[in-house]
N, C-alpha and C positions, 0 to 999 in steps of 0.2 A: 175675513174668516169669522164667523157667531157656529161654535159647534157647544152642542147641551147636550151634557152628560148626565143622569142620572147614577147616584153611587148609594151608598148603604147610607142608614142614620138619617134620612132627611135630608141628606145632602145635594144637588146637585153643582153639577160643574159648568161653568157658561164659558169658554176661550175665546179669544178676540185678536185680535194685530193691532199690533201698536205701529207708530207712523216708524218706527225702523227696520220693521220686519222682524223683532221680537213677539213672542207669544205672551200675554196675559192670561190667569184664571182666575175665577172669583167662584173662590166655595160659599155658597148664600145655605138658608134653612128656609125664607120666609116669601120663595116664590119670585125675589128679585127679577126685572128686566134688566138685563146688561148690555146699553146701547150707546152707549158715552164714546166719542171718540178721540183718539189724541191729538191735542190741536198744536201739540210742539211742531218747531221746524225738525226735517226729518236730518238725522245725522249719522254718518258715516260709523259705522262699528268696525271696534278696533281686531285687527287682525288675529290669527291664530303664535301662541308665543310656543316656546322650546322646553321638549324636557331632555334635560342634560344628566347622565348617568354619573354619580359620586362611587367609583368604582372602590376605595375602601370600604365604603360600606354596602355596596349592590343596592344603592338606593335612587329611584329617579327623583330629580326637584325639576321643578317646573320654573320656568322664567317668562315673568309678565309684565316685564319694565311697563306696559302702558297705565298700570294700577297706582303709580305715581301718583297720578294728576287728577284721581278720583277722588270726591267731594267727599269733607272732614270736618264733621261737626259743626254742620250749621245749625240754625240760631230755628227755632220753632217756627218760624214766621216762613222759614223759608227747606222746610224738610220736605224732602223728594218721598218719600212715602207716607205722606198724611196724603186723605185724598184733593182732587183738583177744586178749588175752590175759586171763582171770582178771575184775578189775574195771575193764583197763584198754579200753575201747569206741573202737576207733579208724576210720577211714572204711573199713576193709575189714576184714570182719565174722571172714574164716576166720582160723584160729591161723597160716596159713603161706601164702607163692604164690611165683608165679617173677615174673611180671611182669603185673602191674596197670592198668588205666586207668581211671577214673572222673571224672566232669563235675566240674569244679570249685564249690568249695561258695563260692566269694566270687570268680565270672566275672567279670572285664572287661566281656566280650563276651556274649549269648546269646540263643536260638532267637525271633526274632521270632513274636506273634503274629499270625495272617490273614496279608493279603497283605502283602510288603515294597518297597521300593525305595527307593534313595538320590533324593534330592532330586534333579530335573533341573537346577535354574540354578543354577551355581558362583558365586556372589561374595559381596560384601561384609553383603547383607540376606539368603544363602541360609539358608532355615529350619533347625532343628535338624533332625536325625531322629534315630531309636536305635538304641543300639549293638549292632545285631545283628551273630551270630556265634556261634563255639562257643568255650567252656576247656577244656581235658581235662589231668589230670595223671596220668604215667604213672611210677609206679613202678620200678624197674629190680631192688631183690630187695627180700628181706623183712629182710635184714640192715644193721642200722642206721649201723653202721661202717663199713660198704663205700663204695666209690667205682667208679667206671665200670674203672677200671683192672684193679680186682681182680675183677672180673664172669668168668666160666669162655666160650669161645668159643662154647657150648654155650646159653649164658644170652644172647649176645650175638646170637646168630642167632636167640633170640625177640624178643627185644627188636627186631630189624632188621623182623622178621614182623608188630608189631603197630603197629610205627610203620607201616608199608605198609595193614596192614589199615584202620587208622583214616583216615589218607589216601586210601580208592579210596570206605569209606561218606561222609564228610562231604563228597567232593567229588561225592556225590549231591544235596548239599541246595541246593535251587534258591536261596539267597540267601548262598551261599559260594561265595565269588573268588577268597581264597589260601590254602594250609594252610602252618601251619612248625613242625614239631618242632622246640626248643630244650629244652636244658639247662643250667642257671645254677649253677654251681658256686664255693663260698667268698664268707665276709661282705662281702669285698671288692667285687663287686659286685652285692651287695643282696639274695644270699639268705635267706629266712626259716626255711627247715626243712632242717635239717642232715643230713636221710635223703636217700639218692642216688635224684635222682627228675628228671626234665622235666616239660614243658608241651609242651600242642599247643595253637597258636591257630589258629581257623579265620577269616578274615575277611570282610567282609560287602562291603568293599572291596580296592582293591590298597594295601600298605604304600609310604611316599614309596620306598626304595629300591627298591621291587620296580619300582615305573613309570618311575624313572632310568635300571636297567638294561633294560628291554624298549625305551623307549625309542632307548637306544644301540644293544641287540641289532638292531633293525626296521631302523636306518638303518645297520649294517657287512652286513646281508647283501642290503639293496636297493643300497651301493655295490660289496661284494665276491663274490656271490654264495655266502659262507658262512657261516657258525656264531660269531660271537664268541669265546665258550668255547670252541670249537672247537678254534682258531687260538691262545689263549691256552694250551689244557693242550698245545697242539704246542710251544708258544716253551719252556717250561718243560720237556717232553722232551727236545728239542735242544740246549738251553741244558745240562743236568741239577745244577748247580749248587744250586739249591735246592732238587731233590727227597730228600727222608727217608726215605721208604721206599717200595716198590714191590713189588705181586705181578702176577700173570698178569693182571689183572681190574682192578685200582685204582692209584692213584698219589696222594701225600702230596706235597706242596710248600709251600713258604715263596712267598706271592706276590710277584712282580717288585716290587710298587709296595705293601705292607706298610703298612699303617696300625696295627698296633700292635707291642711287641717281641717279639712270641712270635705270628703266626697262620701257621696251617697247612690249607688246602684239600684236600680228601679226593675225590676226583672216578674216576668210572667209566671206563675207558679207553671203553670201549661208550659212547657219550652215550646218555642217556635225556631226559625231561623231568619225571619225577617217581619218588618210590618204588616205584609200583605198577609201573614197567615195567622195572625191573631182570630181567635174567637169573637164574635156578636156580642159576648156575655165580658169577656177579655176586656174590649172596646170600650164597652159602655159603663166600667168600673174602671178605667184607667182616669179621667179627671178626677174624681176624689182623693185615690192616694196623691194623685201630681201635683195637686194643690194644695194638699195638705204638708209635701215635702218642701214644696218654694215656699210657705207659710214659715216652716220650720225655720229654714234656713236664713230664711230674714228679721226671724224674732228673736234666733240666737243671741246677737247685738245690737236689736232694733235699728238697726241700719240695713239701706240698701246692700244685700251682699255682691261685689263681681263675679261672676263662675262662668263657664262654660258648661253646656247642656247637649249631650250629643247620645243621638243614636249607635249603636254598633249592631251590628248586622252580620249576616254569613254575606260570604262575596257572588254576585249573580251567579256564576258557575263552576263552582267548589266550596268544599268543605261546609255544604249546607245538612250534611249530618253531623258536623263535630263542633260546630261555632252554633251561639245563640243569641236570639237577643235581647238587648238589654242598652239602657239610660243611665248613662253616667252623667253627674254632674260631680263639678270639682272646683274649687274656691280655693282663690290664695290669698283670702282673709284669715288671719289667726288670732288678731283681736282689733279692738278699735285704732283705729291708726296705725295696724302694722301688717304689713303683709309679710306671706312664705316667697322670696325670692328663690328662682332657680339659678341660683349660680354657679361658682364654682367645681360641685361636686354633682349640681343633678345637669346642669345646662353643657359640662365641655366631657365629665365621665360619663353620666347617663344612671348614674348611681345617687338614687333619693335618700336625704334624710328627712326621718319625721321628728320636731318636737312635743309631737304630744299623740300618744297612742287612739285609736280609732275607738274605743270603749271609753274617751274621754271623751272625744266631739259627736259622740251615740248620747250620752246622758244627755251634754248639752241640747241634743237638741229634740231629747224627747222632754226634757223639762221647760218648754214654749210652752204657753200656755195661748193654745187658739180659740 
């Protein structure tokens, strides 16, 4: 398979087959040939796993015992997403890219065969079914030292291109419900491979927080006639106390009600409901504020911060009038040497505490000096 796509920004898309019958893409700007092929032995991909219904709380988890035996922190010399060099065979075949996506080789989640559907009867004897779904991990350079921060505005605007691109095809596939770009950055919370890179999960269901909020959403604009998020990126305009930074197009804030020491919301002044419907003008002002927030975040304590970086999005089909979206990122650094564990009270209640109010880690971290 060589299919070339042309997208917005300069982008084009070139997809290929890797020797197991997964898909590769390589978003280039600079006219790339993408003819490199995988010279690995071809290997057996691991089956589809089970989502099993926790019926106190009407929540599916999924079960993917093969994610075991999946490679953990190897050593530079030997990372599976730096590109293929010499003898070293890595998941993307060419010596160099800008920004990469390929299915993941040890999915959670993946393409059901035939027909699909979740179980009709929710409870205590509901049958298992499988964890269908897509993985996708998406590269951000070829530079194994880098970090989101250090990415050029230029790199960032593919990057914004291909997270959208992959968000409008997957939210084709008749047995996907919600997409979320994240990216899991530092050992601290649970990374395995040290090259600057995300995930996109596609799900086959709604996530517990996704149906929390839509829930909420449904019932403030059947009481108030408006938008949730709406109303909330207005409190924080108004308020401006905890916002970080701001351009024409986007706005950075410390949320009012902060669940951990360090999150910052990244939200469109334009409300959309997903990547794909961002504005031309949206787009092309989104890597300055993004860089300037990972900038912040890291100058806070001049150390690398660990966080998590996720898109939230309305779910492919509903509540795409009452959900919005928006970038969350959230750190459970609270100072040098100490993190916010979830334990007791946020990990088995579900009930956060904060020790330090969201108008304290706003100053912090408007007082960087970039």
């Amino acid at each position: 398979m060589n299919e070339i796509v042309e997208l917005t920004a300069g982008v084009i898309r070139t997809s290929r087959s890797m020797n197991d019958g997964r898909t590769i893409r390589y978003y280039d700007t600079a006219g790339q040939s993408r003819t490199a092929i995988d010279e690995r032995p071809q290997e057996e991909q691991p089956g589809i796993g089970e989502l099993r219904l926790d019926p106190l709380l009407n929540e599916w988890v999924a079960m993917a015992a093969h994610r075991q035996s999946r490679i953990f922190l190897p050593p530079k010399e030997l990372c599976p997403l730096c590109p293929t060099t010499g003898e070293l065979l890595t998941e993307i075949p060419e010596k160099d890219f800008e920004v990469v996506v390929f299915d993941n080789k040890s999915p959670s989640l993946r393409p059901p065969t035939g027909d699909f559907a979740l179980p009709d009867e929710v409870a205590t004897d509901t049958d298992e079914g499988v964890a269908a779904g897509k993985c996708e991990v998406i590269c951000f350079t070829d530079n194994h030292g880098g970090a989101f921060k250090d990415l050029s505005p230029q790199r960032v605007r593919t990057l914004l291109e291909a997270w959208r691109d992959r968000t409008a095809e997957l939210s084709k596939a008749p047995y996907i419900e919600h997409i979320a770009p994240f990216e899991n950055r530092g050992e601290e919370i649970g990374v395995t491979l040290a090259h600057p890179h995300g995930q996109i999960y596609a799900y086959s269901y709604l996530p517990p927080r996704v149906v929390k909020m839509l829930e909420i959403a449904v019932a403030h604009k059947a009481k108030t006639g408006r938008v949730l998020f709406d109303d909330v990126v207005a409190r924080e305009l108004r308020d401006q106390v905890r916002i970080i930074a701001q351009n024409e197009h986007w706005v950075a804030y410390t949320p009012y009600a902060s669940r951990y020491p360090f999150e910052i919301h990244v939200a469109p002044l334009q409300p959309v409901a997903d990547l794909t419907e961002l504005s031309p003008a949206a787009c092309d002002s989104f890597p300055a504020i993004s860089l300037e927030v990972m900038k912040r975040l890291d100058g806070v304590f001049g150390i690398e911060m660990a966080y998590i970086a996720a898109w939230h999005q309305a779910p492919v089909r509903q509540g795409r009038d009452v959900l919005r979206l928006h970038w969350q990122i959230t750190s459970v650094r609270r100072a040098p040497g100490k993190l916010k564990y979830l334990a007791g009270s946020e990990s088995a209640m579900g009930a956060f505490i904060m020790d330090m109010k969201p108008e304290q880690s706003a100053q912090q971290l408007k007082d960087v000096k970039i």
